[in-house]
C-alpha positions in Angstrom: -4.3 -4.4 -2.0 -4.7 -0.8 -2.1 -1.1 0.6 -1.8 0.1 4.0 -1.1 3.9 4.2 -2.4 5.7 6.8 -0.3 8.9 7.5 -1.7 12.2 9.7 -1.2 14.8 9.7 -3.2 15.9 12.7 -5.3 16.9 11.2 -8.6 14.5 8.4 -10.8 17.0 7.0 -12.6 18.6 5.5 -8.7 18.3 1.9 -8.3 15.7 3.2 -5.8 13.8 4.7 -8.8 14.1 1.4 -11.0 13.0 -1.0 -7.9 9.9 2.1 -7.6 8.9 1.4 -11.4 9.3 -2.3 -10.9 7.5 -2.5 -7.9 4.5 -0.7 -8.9 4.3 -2.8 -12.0 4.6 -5.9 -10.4 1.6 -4.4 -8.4 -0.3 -3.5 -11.3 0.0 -6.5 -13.1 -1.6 -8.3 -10.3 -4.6 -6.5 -9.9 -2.9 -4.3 -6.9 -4.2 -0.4 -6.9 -1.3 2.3 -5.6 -1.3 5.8 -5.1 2.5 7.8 -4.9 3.7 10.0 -3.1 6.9 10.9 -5.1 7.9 13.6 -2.2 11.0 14.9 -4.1 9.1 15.4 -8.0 5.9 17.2 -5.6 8.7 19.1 -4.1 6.9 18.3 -0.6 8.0 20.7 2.3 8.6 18.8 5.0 9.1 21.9 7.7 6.3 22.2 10.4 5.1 25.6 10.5 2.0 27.5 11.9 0.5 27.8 8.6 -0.5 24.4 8.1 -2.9 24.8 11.2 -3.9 28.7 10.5 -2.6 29.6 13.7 -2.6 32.7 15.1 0.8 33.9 15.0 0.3 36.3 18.1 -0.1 32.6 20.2 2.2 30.1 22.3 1.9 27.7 18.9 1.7 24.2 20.8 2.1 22.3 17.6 0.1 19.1 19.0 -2.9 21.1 20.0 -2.8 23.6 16.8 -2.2 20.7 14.6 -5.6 18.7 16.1 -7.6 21.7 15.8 -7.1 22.2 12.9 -7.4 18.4 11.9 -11.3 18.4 13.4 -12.4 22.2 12.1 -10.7 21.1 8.7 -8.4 24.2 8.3 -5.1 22.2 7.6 -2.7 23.3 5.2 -4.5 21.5 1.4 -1.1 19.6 0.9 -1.4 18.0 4.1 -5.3 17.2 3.6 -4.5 15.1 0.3 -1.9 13.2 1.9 -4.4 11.9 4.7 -6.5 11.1 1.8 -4.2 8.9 0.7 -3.2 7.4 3.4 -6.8 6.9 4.7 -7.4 5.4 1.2 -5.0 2.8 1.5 -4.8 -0.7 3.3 -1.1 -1.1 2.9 2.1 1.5 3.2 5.3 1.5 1.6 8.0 3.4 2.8 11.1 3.5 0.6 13.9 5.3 0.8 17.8 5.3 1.0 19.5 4.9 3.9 21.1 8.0 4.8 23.4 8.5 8.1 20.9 5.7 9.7 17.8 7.5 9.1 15.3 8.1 6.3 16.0 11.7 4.2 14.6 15.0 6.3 12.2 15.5 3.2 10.6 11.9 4.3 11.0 12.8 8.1 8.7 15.7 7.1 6.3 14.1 5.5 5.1 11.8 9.1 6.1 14.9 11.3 3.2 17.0 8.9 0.5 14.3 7.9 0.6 12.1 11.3 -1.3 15.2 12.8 -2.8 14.6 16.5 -6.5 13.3 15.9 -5.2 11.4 12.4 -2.1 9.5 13.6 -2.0 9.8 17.2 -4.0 11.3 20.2 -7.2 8.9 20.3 -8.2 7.9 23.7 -10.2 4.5 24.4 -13.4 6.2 26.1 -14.2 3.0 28.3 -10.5 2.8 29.7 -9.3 6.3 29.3 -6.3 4.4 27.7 -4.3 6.3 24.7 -4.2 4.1 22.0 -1.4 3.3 20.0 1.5 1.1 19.8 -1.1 -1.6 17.7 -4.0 0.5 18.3 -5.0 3.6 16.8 -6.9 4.9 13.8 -4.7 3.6 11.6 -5.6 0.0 13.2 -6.2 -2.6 10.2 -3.1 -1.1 7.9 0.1 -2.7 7.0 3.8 -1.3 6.3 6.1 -2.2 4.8 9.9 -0.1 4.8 12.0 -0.7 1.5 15.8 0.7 2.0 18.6 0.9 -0.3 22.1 1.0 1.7 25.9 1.4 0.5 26.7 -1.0 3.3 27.1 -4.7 2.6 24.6 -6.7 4.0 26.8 -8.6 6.7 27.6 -5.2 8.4 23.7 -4.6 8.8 23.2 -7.6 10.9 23.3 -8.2 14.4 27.7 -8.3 14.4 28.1 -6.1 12.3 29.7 -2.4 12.7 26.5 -0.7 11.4 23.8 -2.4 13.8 21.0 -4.3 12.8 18.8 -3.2 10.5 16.3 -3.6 12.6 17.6 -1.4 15.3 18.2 1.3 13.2 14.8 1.2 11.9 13.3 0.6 15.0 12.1 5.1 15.0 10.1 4.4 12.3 8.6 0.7 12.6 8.2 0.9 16.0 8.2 4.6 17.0 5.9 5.8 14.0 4.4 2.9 12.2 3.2 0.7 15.4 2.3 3.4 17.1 -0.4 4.8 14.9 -1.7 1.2 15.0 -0.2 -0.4 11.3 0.9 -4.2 11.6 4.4 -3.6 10.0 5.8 -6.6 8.3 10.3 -7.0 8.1 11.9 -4.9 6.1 13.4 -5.6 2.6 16.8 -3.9 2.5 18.8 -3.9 -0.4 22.6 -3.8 0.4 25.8 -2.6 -1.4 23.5 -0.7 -3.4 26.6 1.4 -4.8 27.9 -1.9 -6.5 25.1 -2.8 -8.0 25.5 -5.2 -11.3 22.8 -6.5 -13.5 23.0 -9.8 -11.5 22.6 -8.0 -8.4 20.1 -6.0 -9.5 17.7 -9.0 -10.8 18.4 -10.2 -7.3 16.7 -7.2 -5.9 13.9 -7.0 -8.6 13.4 -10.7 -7.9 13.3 -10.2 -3.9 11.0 -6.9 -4.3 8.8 -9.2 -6.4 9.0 -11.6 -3.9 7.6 -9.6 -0.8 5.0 -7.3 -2.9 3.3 -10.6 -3.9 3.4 -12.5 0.1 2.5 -8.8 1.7 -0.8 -9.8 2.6 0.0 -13.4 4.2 3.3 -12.0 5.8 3.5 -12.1 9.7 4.4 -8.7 11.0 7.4 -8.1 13.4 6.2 -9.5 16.8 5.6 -5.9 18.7 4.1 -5.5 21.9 1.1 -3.8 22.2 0.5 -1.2 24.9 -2.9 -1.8 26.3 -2.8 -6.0 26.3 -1.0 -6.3 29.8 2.7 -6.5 29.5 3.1 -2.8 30.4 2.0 -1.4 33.4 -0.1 2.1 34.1 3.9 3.9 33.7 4.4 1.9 30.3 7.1 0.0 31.9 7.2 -3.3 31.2 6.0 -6.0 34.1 8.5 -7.2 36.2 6.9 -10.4 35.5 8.0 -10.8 32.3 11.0 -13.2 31.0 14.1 -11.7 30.8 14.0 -9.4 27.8 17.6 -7.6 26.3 17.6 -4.1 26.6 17.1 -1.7 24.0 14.7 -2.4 21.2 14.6 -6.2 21.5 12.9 -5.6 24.7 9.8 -4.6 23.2 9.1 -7.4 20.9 7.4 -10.6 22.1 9.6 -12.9 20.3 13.0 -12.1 18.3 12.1 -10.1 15.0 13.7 -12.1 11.7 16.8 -11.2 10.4 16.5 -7.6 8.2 19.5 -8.5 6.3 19.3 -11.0 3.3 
């Protein structure tokens, strides 16, 4: 595998840190290649601004169309340009962070909202069909993902009962909404719960787990999603009447339930 290692989390001596280190030596000691993108120690700026595209400031700055013209005349902001690299480099993605109030930390948030620039991540149109392609199609086609998150939660209240909601609900922006739609095959999660109590037991645990899922990556089936342009939706992206009953929600756009996200 060539990996790209995107990771958020301010402080390296986290368990998020240690499972990091671990993770990339597993990798290494395997015969992996990985590439970082430690966003915090780059001090990455995640905020959107006209700058990265050299737009005129005197303009309406519509950031989709700024952002693609500057993606094909090559005019992007350099700090942008090297993360494409990276991620254009790689045949696998992971994405670890800590939980934070459901969502991944704003300086990760920044990182897809600057690099995922229209032309790159999304806006390609199937010339034959006039179809947009994404949601398994896309440039990004051929990659896989994988999200890593550390939680203070116990693992019970990040299932499907539980007062959190399921794990893969909450990640369902990112797998689903960001991932899937730039065309990457994303495999279930690994969360790591209760991360706040961790132990040296616990934590093996974890290091074993991590181990566990770097090393079956490749072989892994990815969460069931639908894609967009292989019939079940129609021209509105509704799905087809004709389907089986689907829940609402999330679960409605898989084609079978996802496993569990919860160990």
């Amino acid at each position: 595998m060539k990996v790209l290692w995107l990771f958020a989390h301010p402080d390296q001596r986290s368990l998020s840190g240690t499972l990091k280190t671990e993770g990339l030596r597993t990798l290494e000691a395997h015969g992996h290649q990985h590439r970082v993108s430690d966003l915090y120690a780059m001090k990455w700026n995640p905020v959107v601004d006209a700058t990265d595209y050299d737009h005129n400031p005197a303009d309406r700055f519509f950031v989709g169309d700024a952002s693609e013209r500057a993606y094909r005349q090559g005019t992007l902001s350099p700090d942008i340009v090297i993360e494409q690299e990276k991620v254009t480099w790689a045949d696998t993605l992971i994405v670890q962070f800590p939980l934070w109030w459901y969502g991944m930390p704003a300086i990760l948030k920044g990182w897809f909202d600057r690099v995922l620039v229209k032309g790159f991540g999304f806006g390609l149109t199937d010339p034959a069909t006039g179809h947009h392609r994404r949601y398994g199609d896309g440039r990004l086609t051929g990659k896989r993902a994988m999200v890593i998150t550390t939680a203070g939660a116990r693992a019970a209240t990040l299932g499907p009962r539980g007062v959190n909601g399921d794990l893969n609900d909450l990640l369902f922006p990112l797998q689903h909404g960001t991932l899937w739609y730039t065309g990457m095959s994303v495999v279930p999660p690994l969360p790591i719960p209760s991360a706040d109590r961790t132990t040296a037991t616990t934590y093996e645990t974890a290091a074993t787990r991590l181990r566990d899922r770097l090393l079956t990556l490749p072989t892994t089936p990815p969460l069931p999603f639908r894609h967009q342009n292989t019939g079940d939706y129609d021209d509105e992206l509704l799905l087809h009447p004709h389907l089986p009953a689907a829940p609402t929600g999330p679960g409605a756009h898989y084609t079978s339930p996802p496993p569990p996200a919860h160990p």
